[in-house]
ZAFIPA-827293 format. One record per residue (C-alpha): residue in three letters; z, y negated, x negated. Coordinates in nm, 4 decimals, padded with zeros to 6 digits. Layout:
+------+----------+----------+----------+
! type !       pz !       py !       px !
+------+----------+----------+----------+
!  Ala !        Z !        Y !        X !
...
+------+----------+----------+----------+
END
This chain:
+------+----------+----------+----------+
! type !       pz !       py !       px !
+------+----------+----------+----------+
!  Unk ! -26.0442 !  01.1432 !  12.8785 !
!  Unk ! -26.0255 !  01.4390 !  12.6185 !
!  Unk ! -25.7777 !  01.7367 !  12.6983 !
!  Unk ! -25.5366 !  01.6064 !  12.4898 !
!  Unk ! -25.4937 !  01.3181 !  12.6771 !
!  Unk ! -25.4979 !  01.4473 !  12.9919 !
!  Unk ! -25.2098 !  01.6314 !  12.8950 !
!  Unk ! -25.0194 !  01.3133 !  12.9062 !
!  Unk ! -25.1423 !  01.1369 !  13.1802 !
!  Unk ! -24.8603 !  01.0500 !  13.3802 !
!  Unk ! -24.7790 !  01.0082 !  13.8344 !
!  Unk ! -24.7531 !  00.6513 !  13.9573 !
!  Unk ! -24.3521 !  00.6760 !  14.0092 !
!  Unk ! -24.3322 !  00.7426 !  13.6367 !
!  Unk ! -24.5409 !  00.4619 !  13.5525 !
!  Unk ! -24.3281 !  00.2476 !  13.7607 !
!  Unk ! -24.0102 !  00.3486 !  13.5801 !
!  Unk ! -24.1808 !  00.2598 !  13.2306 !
!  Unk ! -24.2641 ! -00.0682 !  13.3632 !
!  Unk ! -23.9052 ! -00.1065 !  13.4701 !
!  Unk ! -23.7924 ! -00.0512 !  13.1326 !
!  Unk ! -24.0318 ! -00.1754 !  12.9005 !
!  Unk ! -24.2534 ! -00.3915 !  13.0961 !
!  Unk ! -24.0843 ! -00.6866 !  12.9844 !
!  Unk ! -24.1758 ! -00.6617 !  12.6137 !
!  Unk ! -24.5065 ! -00.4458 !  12.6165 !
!  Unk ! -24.7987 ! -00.4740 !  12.8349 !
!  Unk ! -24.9522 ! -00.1806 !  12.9466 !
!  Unk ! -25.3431 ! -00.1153 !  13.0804 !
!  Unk ! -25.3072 !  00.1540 !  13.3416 !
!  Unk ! -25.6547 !  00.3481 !  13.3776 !
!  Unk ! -25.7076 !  00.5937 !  13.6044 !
!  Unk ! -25.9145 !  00.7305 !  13.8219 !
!  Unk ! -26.0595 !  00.5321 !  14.1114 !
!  Unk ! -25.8783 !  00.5244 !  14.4678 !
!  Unk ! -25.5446 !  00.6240 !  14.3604 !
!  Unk ! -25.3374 !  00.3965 !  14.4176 !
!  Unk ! -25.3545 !  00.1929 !  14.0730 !
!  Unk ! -25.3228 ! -00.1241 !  14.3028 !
!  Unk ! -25.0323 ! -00.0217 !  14.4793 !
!  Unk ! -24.8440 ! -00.0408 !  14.1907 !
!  Unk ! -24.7379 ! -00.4197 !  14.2335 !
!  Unk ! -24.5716 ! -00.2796 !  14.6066 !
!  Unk ! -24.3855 ! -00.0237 !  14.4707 !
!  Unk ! -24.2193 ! -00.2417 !  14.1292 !
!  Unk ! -24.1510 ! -00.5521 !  14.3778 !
!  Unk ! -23.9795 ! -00.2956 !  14.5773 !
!  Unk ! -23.7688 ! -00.1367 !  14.3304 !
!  Unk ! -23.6952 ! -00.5147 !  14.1454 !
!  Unk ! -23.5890 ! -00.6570 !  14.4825 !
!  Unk ! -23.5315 ! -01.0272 !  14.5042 !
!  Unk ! -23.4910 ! -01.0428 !  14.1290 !
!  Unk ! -23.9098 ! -01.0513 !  14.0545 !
!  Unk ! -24.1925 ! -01.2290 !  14.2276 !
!  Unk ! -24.5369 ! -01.0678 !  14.2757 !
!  Unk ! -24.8581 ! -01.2092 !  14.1455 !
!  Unk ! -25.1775 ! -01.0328 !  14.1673 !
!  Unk ! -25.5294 ! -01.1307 !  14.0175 !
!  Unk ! -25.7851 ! -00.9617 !  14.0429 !
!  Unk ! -25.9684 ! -01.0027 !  13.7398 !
!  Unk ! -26.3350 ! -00.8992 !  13.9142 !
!  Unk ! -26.3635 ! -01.1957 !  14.1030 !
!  Unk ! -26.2419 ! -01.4519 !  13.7866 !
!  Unk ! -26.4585 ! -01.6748 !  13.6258 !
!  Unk ! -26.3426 ! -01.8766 !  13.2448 !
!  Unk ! -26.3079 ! -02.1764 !  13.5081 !
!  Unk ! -26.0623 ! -01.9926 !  13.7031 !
!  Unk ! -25.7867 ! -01.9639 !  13.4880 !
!  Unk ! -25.7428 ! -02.3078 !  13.3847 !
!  Unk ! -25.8787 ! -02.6213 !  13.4587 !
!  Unk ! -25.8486 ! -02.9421 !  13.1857 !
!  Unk ! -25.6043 ! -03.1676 !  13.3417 !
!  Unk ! -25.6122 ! -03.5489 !  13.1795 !
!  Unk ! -25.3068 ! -03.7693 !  13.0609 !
!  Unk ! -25.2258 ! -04.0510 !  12.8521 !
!  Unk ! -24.9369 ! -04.1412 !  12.6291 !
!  Unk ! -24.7398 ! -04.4760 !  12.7031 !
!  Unk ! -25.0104 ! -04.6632 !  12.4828 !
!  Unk ! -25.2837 ! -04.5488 !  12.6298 !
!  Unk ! -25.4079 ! -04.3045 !  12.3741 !
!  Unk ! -25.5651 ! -03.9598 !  12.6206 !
!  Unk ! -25.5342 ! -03.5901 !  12.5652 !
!  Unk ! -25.5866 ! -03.3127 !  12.7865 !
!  Unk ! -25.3628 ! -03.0133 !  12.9251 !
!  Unk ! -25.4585 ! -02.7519 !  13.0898 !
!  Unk ! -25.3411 ! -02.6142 !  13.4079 !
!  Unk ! -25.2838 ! -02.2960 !  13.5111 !
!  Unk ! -25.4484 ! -02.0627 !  13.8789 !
!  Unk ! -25.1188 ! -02.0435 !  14.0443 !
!  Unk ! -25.1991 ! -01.6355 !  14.1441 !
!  Unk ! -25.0851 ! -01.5943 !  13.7143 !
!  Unk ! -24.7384 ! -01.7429 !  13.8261 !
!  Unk ! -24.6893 ! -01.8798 !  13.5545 !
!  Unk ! -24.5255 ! -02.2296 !  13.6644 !
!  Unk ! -24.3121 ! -02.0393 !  13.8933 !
!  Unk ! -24.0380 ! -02.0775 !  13.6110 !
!  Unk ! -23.8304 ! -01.7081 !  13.7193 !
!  Unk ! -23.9077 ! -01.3673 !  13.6700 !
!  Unk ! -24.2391 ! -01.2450 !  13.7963 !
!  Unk ! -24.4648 ! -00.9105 !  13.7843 !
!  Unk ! -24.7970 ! -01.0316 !  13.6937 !
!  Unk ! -25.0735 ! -00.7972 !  13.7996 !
!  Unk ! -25.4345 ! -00.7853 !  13.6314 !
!  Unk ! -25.5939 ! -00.5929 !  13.8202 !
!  Unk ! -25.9441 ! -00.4227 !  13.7197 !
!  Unk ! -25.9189 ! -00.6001 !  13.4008 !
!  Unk ! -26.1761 ! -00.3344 !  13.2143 !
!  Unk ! -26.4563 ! -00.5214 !  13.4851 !
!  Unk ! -26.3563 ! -00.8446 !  13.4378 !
!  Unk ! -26.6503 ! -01.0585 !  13.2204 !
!  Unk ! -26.5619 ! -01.1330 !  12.8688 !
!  Unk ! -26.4647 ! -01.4706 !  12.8625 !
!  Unk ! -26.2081 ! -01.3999 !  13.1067 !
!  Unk ! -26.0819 ! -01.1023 !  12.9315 !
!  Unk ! -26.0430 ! -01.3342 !  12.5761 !
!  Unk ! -25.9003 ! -01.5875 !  12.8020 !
!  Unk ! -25.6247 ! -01.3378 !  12.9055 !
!  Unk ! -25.5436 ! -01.1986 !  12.5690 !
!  Unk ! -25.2340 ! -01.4459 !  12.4932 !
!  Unk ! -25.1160 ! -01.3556 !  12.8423 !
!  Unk ! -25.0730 ! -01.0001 !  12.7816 !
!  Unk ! -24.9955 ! -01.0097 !  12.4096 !
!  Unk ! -24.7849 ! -01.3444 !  12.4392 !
!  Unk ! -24.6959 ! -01.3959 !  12.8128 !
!  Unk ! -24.8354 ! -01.7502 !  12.7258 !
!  Unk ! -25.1274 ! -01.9103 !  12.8116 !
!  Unk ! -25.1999 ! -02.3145 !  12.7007 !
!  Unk ! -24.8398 ! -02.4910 !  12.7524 !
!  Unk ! -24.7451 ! -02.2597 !  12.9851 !
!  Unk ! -24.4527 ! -01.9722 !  12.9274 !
!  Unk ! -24.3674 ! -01.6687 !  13.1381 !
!  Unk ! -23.9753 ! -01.6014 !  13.2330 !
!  Unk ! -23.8619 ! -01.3521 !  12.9296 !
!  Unk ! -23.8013 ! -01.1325 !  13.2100 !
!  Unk ! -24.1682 ! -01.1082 !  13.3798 !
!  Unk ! -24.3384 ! -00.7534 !  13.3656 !
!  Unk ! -24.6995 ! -00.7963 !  13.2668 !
!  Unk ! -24.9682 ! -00.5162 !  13.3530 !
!  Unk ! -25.2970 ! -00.4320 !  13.3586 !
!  Unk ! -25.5408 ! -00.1688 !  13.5351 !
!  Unk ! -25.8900 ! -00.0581 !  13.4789 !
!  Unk ! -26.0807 !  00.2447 !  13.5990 !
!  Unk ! -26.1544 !  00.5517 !  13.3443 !
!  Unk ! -26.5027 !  00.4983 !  13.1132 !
!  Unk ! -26.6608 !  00.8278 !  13.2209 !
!  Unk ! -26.6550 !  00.7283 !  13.6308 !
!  Unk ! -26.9295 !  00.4773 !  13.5063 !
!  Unk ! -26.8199 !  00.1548 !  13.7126 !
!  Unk ! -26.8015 ! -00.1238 !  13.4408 !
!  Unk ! -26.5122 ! -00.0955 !  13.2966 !
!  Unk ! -26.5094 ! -00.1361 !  12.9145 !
!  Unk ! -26.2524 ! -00.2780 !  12.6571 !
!  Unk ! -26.3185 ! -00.3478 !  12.2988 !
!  Unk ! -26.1050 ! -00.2515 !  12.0225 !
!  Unk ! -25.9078 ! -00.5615 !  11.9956 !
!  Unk ! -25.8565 ! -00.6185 !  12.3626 !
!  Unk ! -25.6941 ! -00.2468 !  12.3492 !
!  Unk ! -25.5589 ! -00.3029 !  12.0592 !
!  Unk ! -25.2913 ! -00.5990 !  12.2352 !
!  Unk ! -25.2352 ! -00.3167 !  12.5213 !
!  Unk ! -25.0362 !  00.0550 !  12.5863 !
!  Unk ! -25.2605 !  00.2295 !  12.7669 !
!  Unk ! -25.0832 !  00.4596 !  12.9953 !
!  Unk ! -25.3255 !  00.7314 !  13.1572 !
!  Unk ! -25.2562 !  00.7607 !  13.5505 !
!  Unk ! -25.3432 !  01.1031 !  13.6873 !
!  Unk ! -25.4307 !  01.1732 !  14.0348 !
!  Unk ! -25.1561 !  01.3035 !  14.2902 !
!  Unk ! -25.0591 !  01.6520 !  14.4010 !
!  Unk ! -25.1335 !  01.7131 !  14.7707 !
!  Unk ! -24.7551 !  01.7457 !  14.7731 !
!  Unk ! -24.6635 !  01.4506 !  14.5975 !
!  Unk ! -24.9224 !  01.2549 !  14.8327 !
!  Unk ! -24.8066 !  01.3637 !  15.1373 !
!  Unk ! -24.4347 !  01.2997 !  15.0312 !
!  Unk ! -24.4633 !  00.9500 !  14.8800 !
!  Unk ! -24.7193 !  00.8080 !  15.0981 !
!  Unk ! -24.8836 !  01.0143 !  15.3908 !
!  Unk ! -24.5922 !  01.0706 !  15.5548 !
!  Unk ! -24.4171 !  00.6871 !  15.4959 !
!  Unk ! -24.6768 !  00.5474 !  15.6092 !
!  Unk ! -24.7360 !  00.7916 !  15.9448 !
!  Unk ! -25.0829 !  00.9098 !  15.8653 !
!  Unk ! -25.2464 !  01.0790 !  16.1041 !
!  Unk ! -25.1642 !  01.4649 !  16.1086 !
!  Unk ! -25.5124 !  01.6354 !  16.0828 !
!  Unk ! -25.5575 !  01.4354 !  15.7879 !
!  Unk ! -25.2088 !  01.5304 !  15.6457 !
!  Unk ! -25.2593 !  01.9113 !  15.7744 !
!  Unk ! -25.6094 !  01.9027 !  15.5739 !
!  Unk ! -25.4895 !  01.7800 !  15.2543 !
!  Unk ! -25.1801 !  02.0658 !  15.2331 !
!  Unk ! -25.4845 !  02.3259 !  15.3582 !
!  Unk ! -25.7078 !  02.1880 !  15.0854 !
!  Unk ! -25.4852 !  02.0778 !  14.7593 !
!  Unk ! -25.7982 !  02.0933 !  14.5504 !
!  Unk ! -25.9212 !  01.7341 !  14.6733 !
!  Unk ! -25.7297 !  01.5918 !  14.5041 !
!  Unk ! -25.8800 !  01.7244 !  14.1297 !
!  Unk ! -25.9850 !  01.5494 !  13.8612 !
!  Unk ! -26.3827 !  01.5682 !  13.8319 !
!  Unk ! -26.2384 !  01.6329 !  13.4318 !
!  Unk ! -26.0632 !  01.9686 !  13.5249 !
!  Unk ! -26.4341 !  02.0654 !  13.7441 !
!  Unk ! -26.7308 !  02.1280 !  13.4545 !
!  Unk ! -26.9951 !  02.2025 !  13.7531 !
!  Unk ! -26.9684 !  01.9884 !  14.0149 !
!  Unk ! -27.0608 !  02.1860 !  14.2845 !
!  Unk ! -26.7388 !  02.3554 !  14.1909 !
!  Unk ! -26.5910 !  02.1136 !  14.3941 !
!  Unk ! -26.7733 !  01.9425 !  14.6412 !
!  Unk ! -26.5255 !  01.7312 !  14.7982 !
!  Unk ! -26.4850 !  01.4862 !  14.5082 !
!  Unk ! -26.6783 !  01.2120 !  14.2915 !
!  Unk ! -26.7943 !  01.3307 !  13.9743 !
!  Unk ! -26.9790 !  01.1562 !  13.7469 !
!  Unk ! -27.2152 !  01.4189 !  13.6686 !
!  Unk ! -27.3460 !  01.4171 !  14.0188 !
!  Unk ! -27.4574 !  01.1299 !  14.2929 !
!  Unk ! -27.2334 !  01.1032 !  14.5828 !
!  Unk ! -27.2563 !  00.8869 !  14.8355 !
!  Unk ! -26.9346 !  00.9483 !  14.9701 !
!  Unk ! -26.6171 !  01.1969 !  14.8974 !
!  Unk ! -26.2472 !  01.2384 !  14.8683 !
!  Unk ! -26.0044 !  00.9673 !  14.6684 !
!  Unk ! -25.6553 !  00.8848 !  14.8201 !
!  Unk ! -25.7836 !  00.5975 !  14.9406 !
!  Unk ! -26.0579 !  00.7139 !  15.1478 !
!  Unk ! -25.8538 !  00.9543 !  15.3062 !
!  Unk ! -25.6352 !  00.6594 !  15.4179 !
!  Unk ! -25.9623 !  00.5015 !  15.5754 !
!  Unk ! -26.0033 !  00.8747 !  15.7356 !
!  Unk ! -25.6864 !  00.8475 !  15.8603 !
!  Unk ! -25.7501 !  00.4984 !  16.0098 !
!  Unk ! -26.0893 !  00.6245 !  16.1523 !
!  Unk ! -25.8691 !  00.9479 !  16.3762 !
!  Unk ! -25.6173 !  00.7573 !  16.4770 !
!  Unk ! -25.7804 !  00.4278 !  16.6161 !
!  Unk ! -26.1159 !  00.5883 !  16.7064 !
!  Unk ! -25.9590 !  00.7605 !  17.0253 !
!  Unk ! -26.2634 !  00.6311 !  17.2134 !
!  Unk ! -26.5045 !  00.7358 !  17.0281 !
!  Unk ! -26.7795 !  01.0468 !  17.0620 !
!  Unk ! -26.7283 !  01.3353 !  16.8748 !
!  Unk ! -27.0644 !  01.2873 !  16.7033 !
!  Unk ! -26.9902 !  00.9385 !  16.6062 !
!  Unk ! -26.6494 !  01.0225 !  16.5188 !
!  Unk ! -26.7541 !  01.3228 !  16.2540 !
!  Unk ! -26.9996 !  01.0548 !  16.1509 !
!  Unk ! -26.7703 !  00.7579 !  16.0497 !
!  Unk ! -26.5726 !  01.0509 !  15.8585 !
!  Unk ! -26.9241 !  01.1564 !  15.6675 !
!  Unk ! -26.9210 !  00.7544 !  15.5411 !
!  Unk ! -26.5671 !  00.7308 !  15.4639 !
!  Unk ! -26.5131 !  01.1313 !  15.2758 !
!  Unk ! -26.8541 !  01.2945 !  15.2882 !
!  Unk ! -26.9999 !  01.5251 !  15.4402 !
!  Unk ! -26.8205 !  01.8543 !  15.3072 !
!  Unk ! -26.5227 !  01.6755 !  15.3323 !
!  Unk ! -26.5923 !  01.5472 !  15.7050 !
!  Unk ! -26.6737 !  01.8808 !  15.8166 !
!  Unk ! -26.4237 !  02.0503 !  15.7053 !
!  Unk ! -26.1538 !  01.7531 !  15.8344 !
!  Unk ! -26.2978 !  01.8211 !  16.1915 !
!  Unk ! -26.1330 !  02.1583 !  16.2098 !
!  Unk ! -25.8280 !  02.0200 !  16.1824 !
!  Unk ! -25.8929 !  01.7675 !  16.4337 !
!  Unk ! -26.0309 !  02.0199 !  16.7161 !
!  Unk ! -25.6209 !  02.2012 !  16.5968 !
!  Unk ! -25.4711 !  01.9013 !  16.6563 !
!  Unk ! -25.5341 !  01.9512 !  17.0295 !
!  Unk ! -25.3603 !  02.2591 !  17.0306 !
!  Unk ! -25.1086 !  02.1341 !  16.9380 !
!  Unk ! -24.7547 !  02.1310 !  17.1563 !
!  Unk ! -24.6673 !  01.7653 !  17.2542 !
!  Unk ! -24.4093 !  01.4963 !  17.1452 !
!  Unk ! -24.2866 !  01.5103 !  17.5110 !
!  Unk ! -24.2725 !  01.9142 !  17.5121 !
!  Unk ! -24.0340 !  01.9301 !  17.2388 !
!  Unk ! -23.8474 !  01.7075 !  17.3716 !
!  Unk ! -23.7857 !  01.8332 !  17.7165 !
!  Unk ! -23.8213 !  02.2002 !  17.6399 !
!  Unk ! -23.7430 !  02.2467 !  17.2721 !
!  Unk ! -23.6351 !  02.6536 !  17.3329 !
!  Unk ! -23.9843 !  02.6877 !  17.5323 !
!  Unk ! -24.2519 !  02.4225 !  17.3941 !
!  Unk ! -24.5214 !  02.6131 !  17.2252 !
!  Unk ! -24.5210 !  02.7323 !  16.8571 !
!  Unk ! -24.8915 !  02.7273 !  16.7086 !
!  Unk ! -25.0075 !  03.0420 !  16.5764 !
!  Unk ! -25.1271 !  02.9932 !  16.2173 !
!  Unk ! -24.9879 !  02.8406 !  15.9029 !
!  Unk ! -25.1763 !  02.5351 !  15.9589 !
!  Unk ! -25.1263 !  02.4524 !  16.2953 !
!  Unk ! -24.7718 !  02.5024 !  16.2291 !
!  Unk ! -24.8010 !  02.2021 !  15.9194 !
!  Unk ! -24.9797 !  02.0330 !  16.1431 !
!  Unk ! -24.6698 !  02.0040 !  16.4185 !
!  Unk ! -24.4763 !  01.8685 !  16.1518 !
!  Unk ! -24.6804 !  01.6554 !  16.0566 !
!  Unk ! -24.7144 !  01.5000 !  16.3975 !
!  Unk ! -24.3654 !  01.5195 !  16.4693 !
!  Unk ! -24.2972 !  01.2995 !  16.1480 !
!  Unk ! -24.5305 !  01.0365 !  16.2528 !
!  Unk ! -24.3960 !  01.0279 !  16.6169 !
!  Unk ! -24.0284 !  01.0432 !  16.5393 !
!  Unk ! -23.7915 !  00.8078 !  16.7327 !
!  Unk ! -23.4281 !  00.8641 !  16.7481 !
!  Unk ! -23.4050 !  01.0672 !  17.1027 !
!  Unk ! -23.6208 !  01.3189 !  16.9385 !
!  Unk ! -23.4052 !  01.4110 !  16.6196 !
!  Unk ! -23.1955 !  01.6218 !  16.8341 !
!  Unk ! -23.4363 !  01.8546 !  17.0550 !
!  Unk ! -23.6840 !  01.8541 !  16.7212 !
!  Unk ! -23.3900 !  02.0121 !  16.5205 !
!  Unk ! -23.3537 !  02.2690 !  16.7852 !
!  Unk ! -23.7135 !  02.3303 !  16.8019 !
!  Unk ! -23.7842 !  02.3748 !  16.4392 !
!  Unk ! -23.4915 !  02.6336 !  16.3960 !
!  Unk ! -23.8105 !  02.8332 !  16.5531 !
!  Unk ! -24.0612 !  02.7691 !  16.2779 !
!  Unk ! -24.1012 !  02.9306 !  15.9401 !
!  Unk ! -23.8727 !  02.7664 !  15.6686 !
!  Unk ! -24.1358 !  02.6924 !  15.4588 !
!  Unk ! -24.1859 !  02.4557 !  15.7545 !
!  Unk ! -23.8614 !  02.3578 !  15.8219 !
!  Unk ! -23.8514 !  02.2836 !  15.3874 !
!  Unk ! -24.1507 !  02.0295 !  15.4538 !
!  Unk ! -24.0228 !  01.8119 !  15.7293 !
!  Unk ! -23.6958 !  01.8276 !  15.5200 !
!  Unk ! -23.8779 !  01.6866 !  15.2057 !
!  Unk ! -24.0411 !  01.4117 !  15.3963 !
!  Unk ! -23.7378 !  01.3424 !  15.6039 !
!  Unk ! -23.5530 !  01.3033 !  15.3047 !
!  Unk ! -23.7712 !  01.0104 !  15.1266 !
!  Unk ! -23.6065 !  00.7273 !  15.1571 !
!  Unk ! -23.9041 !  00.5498 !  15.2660 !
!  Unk ! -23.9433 !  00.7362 !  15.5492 !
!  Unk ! -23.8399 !  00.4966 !  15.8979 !
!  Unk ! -23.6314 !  00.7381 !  16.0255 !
!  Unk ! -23.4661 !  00.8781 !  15.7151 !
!  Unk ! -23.1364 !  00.7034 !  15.8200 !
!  Unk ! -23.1189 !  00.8571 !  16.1739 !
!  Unk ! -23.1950 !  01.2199 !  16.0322 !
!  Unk ! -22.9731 !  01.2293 !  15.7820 !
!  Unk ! -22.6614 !  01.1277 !  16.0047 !
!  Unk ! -22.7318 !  01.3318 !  16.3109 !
!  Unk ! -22.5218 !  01.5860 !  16.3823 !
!  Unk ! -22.7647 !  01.8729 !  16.3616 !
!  Unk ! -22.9233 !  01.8176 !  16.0556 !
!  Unk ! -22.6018 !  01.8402 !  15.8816 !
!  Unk ! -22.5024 !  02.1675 !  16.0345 !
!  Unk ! -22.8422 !  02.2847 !  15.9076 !
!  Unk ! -22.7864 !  02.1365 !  15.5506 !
!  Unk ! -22.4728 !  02.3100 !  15.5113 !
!  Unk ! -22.6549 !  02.6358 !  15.6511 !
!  Unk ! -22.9844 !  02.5702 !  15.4540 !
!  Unk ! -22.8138 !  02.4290 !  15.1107 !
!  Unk ! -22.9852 !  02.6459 !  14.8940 !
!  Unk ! -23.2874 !  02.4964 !  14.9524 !
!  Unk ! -23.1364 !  02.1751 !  14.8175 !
!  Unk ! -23.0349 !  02.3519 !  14.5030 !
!  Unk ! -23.3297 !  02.4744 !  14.4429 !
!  Unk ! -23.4662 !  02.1491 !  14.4441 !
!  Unk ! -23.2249 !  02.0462 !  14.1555 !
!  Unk ! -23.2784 !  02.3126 !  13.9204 !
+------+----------+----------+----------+
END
C-alpha cells in the first residue's frame, strides 16, 4: 500500500455504509490488514439490513472447483440428456430474496475457484442460477506486503472496487467493539494506555519502532491485531484459575511477549481496583484509584458489569472522577450497541447530568 493509498483507506463503519448504498450494483474486494475485523463485516450489514437480507458466508480458503457446483443430470420428455449444474447452498443463490453474499479471503483462494467466482461478482450469476437484484456481493483478502497468499491478477481486480480497510483507533475500538461486547477491563485499560498497537506496520519503517505489532519486515511469532486482543481478553477473563506464570504465558502466545508484559501491569491494577459492590453501597466513599489509568480502568469495569441497580449509585460515584472519565463512559454508554444503553439513557440522573454536561455533546457535533 503506497502513501497515496493509505490516504484513502477507509474504517469498517464506512465500508459498511458503501455497501449499503452501492453494494447492490458493484462488488467490492475489501483488503486490509489481518485481524481487523474484515470478517465481521457480514454481522454488522445483516444488522443494519434487518430482516430485509440473508447472510451467506464462504470462505473461499477452504473451496475447491468441485465445491461450487456439482453437474446435476436431466432429460427432456424424449429422452434426449443434458446437464445443469447446481449450486453450494453457503452462495445463496437458490434462496430466491435478497442476500449479502460474503467471499471471504478470496485473494487465498486457488485459481480455479477464483475464475469460477468471476460471474458471481461481476454478474451475480453463476450457471442457471441468478442472485435477487437486491443482494450485496463482497469480497475480502489480506494486503500483498503481510506475505500470507493473497494475490489477484489483473483481470480478477479488474471485475472488483477495491476498497482499502485501515486498522482502528484505540478509540474507535474500544467504542464499537470492546466495550459492546464487555471485554475485559485490563485489556480495554491497556489499549487506551497504549494507542500505538494498533499501527499500521506501513506507518513503522524499523520495526523495532514498534514492537507490539506484525510487520513484515521482521519474524514474529506472536503480537497485537484486534483479534488477538479479543483472544487476550478471553484468556483474563476465563483463566481466573490459572497461575500467574501460566497466565502471562497464554498472553505471550496469543499478543507476544512485549505485548504480554506490558498487559500484566494492567492486570496486577485491576486488583486495585474499587468493587462493583463498593460503588454500589457506598458510592460517596468507595475508593477512587490514583492514576489516569486506574481511573480508565474503573470505567471500564463498570461498563462491563453494568446492571440496572447500578446506573444510579455509578452516576453518583463518577460525579467524583475526572471528566475526561466521565466523557468515556458517556461515549460508550451512548453506542447503541451497548446492553444497557436503554437503561442509561432514561434514568433520571444521567439526564440531569446531560443537561449539566451538554457541552460535551456539542462538541461532539462540531
Amino acid at each position: 500500500m503506497n502513501s497515496a493509498e493509505q490516504m484513502y483507506a477507509v474504517g469498517l463503519n464506512d465500508i459498511v455504509d458503501t455497501l449499503m448504498d452501492t453494494g447492490m450494483d458493484v462488488t467490492y474486494l475489501i483488503q486490509g490488514h489481518m485481524g481487523t475485523g474484515k470478517s465481521e463485516l457480514l454481522k454488522m450489514l445483516i444488522k443494519k439490513l434487518g430482516a430485509t437480507h440473508l447472510g451467506c458466508y464462504f470462505d473461499c480458503t477452504t473451496k475447491d472447483l468441485g465445491d461450487i457446483t456439482i453437474p446435476n443430470i436431466a432429460k427432456m420428455d424424449d429422452g434426449t440428456g443434458y446437464v445443469t449444474y447446481l449450486t453450494n447452498e453457503e452462495l445463496g443463490m437458490h434462496i430466491n430474496k435478497p442476500i449479502v453474499l460474503m467471499l471471504d479471503e478470496y485473494g487465498k483462494a486457488n485459481k480455479a475457484v477464483k475464475n469460477s467466482l468471476l460471474r458471481v461478482i461481476l454478474e451475480r450469476k453463476i450457471g442457471s442460477y441468478e442472485l435477487h437484484p437486491d443482494s450485496i456481493v463482497f469480497a475480502t483478502t489480506n494486503l500483498g506486503a503481510e506475505n500470507v497468499g493473497d494475490k489477484l491478477e489483473p483481470h480478477q481486480r479488474n471485475r472488483v472496487s477495491t476498497l482499502l480497510a485501515r486498522k482502528p483507533t484505540a478509540e474507535e475500538w474500544l467504542v464499537d467493539f470492546a466495550i459492546p461486547n464487555g471485554l475485559n477491563p485490563s485489556v480495554m485499560g491497556f489499549a487506551k494506555e497504549y494507542p500505538h498497537i494498533f499501527q499500521g506496520f506501513e506507518e513503522v519503517k524499523d520495526p523495532s519502532d514498534n514492537p507490539y505489532i506484525f510487520h513484515p519486515r521482521e519474524e514474529r511469532a506472536a503480537f497485537i491485531t484486534p483479534r488477538s486482543l479479543h483472544t487476550a481478553s478471553k484468556i483474563l477473563t476465563k483463566g481466573v484459575n490459572m497461575s500467574e506464570h501460566a497466565l502471562h504465558a497464554a498472553l505471550i502466545g496469543a499478543i507476544g511477549a512485549r505485548g504480554a508484559l506490558d498487559l500484566m501491569a494492567f492486570v496486577t491494577m485491576a486488583n486495585q481496583l474499587p468493587s462493583i459492590e463498593s460503588i454500589k453501597q457506598d458510592p460517596a466513599g468507595a475508593k477512587v484509584p490514583d492514576g489516569a489509568s486506574a481511573v480508565c480502568m474503573t470505567v471500564f469495569k463498570v461498563l462491563g458489569a453494568m446492571e440496572r441497580e447500578l446506573v444510579n449509585p455509578w452516576m453518583d460515584y463518577m460525579g467524583r472522577l475526572s471528566k475526561e472519565a466521565q466523557a468515556m463512559f458517556v461515549q460508550g454508554a451512548m453506542n447503541p450497541d451497548y446492553k444497557f444503553h436503554t437503561d442509561i439513557v432514561r434514568n433520571g440522573k444521567f439526564g440531569q447530568w446531560a443537561i449539566e454536561n451538554n457541552y460535551m455533546f456539542t462538541a461532539d457535533k462540531k
